[in-house]
C-alpha positions in Angstrom: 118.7 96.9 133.6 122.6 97.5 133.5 123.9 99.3 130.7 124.2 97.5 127.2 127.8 97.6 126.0 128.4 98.7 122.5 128.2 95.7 120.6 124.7 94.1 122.1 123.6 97.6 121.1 124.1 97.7 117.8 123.0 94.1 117.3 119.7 95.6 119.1 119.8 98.3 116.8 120.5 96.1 113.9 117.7 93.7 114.5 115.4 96.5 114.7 116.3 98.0 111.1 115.8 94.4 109.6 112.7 94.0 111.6 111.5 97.5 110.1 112.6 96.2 106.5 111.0 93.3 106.6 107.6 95.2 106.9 108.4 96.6 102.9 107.1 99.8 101.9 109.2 103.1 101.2 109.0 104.6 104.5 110.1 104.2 108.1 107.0 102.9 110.3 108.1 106.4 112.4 107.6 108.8 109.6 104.6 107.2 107.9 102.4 109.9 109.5 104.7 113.3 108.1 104.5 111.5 104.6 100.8 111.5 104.6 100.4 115.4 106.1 103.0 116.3 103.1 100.5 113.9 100.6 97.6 115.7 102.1 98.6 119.4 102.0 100.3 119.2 99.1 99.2 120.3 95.0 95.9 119.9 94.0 97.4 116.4 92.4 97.3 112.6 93.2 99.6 111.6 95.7 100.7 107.9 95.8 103.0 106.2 98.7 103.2 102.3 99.3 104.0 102.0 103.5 104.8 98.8 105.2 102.9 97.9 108.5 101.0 101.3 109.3 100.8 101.8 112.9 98.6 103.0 115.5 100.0 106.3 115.1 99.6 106.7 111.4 95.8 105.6 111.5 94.8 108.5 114.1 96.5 110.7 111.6 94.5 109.4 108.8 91.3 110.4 110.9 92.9 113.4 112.0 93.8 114.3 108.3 90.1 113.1 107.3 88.6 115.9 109.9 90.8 118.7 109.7 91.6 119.1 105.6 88.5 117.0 104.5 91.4 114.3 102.4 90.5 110.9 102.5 92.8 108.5 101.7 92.1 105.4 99.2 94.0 102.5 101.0 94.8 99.3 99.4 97.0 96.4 100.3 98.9 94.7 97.3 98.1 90.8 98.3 102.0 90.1 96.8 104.5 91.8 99.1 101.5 92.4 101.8 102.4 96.4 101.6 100.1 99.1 101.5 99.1 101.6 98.8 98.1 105.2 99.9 97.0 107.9 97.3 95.3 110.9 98.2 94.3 113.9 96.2 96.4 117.3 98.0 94.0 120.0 99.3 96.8 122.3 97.6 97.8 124.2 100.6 100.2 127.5 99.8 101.8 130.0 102.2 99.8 132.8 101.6 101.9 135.2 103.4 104.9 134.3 101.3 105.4 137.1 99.3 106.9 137.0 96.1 110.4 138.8 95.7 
């Protein structure tokens, strides 16, 4: 392929952000996995997050999350917008060699 010149590259880029809003949800198809480790180790408290299309890579995190930390994640898609609900409860991780100062 020769090289794309600046302006068929950002309308490549561009189509790709609509594409990725389109989906809904408040988080980036690539970072859909990170949000759910934060929900998962996070306080002993319900998370919530609504994600777009979930990807191949956030469902092996799921499982991953499910047999590492024991969280299981209640997933349900909102028939409206066709977006997806996650909650969790956090397994309330803390640094226990942070030492208080």
């Amino acid at each position: 392929d020769p090289p794309m010149t600046a302006e068929e590259f950002g309308t490549y880029v561009g189509k790709l952000l609509l594409e990725e809003i389109s989906y809904g949800g408040t988080v980036d198809t690539c970072l859909q996995s990170f949000v759910l480790l934060c929900m998962a180790l996070c306080t002993e408290d319900v998370s919530k997050v609504r994600l777009g299309r979930m990807s191949k890579h956030t469902v092996n995190m799921l499982r991953l999350l499910k047999d590492l930390l024991g969280v299981t994640f209640k997933i349900k898609e909102d028939p409206e917008t066709g977006t997806i609900f996650a909650s969790c409860m956090g397994v309330g991780y803390t640094n226990i060699w942070k030492q208080a100062s």
